[in-house]
Every structure is written in C-alpha cells, then in structure tokens.
C-alpha positions in Angstrom: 0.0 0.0 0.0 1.0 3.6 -0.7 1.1 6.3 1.6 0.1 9.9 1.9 2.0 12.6 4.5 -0.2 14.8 5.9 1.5 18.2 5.9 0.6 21.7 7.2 -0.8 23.7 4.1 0.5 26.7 3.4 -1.9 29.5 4.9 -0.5 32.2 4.1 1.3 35.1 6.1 0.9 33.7 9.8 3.5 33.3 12.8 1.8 30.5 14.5 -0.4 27.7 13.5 -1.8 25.7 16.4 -2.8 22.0 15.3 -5.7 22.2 17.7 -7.7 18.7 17.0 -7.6 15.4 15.4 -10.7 14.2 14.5 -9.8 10.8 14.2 -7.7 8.2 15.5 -4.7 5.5 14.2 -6.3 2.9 13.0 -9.4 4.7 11.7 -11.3 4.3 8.1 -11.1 8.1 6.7 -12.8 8.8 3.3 -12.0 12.0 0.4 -13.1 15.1 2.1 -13.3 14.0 5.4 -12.0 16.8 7.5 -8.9 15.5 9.1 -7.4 17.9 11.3 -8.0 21.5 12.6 -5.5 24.1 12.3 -6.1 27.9 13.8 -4.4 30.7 13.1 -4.7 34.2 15.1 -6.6 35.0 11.9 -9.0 31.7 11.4 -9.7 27.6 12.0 -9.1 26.1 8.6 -9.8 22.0 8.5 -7.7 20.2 6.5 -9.5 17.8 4.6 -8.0 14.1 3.6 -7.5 13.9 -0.5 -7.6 10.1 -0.6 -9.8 7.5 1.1 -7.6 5.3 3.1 -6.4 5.1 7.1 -5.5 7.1 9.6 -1.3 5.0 10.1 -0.1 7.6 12.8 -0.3 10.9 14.4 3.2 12.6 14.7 2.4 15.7 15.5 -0.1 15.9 18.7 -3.0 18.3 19.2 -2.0 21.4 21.0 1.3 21.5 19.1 2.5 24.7 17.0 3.4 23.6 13.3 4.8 25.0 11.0 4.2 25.0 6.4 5.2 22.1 5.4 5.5 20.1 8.2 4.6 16.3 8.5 1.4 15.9 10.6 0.5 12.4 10.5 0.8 9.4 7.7 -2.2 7.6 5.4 -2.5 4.7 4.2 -4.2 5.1 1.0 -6.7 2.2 -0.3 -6.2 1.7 -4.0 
C-alpha cells in the first residue's frame, strides 16, 4: 500500500499555527473530504481535509502542538 504525509498547508502570512484537534484516530477508516485535522491561526480555523480514502497509520504531531508550512502531521495509508 502507498502512503500519503499529511502536511501543514500553506496559509498564508501567519506566525503560528496551532494543530488544535484530530478528528480521528490511528487505525481509523477516513474517506475524500473527510475533514482531518484543525489548524487555527490568530486569523482563522481552517480544516484540513484528507485527498484520498484510506487510514489514519499515525499521528506525529499531537493536538495542541504549534506547526509549522510544510511540516509532516500524521501518515495515510491510502486504499487503491
């Protein structure tokens, strides 16, 4: 099976981006468009949403933690 990083989108010109919740768990079923994670921003919450069905491998990057662009939140397993 292939896998997919999930990574910290760009969102434009912030300082900090809070990863404030995972809304699911290793191990979980997660479809296209399910909304993945929650990032906020002093200016907004934007949810990142999953671009392949597949599941949820590992969480690398815990809720509560600042991220940064780019960075490598968690790992999917994607279902061909």
């Amino acid at each position: 099976m292939k896998e997919f990083l999930l990574k910290t989108p760009d969102l434009g010109d912030t300082e900090k981006i809070e990863l404030v919740q995972w809304n699911f768990s290793p191990g979980d079923q997660i479809s296209i468009g399910d909304e993945v994670i929650e990032l906020v921003t002093d200016k907004a919450a934007f949810p990142v949403e999953s671009p392949y069905s597949g599941i949820l491998k590992s969480i690398l990057i815990p809720k509560g933690s600042v991220v940064k662009t780019g960075e490598i939140l968690g790992v999917l397993e994607i279902q061909e």
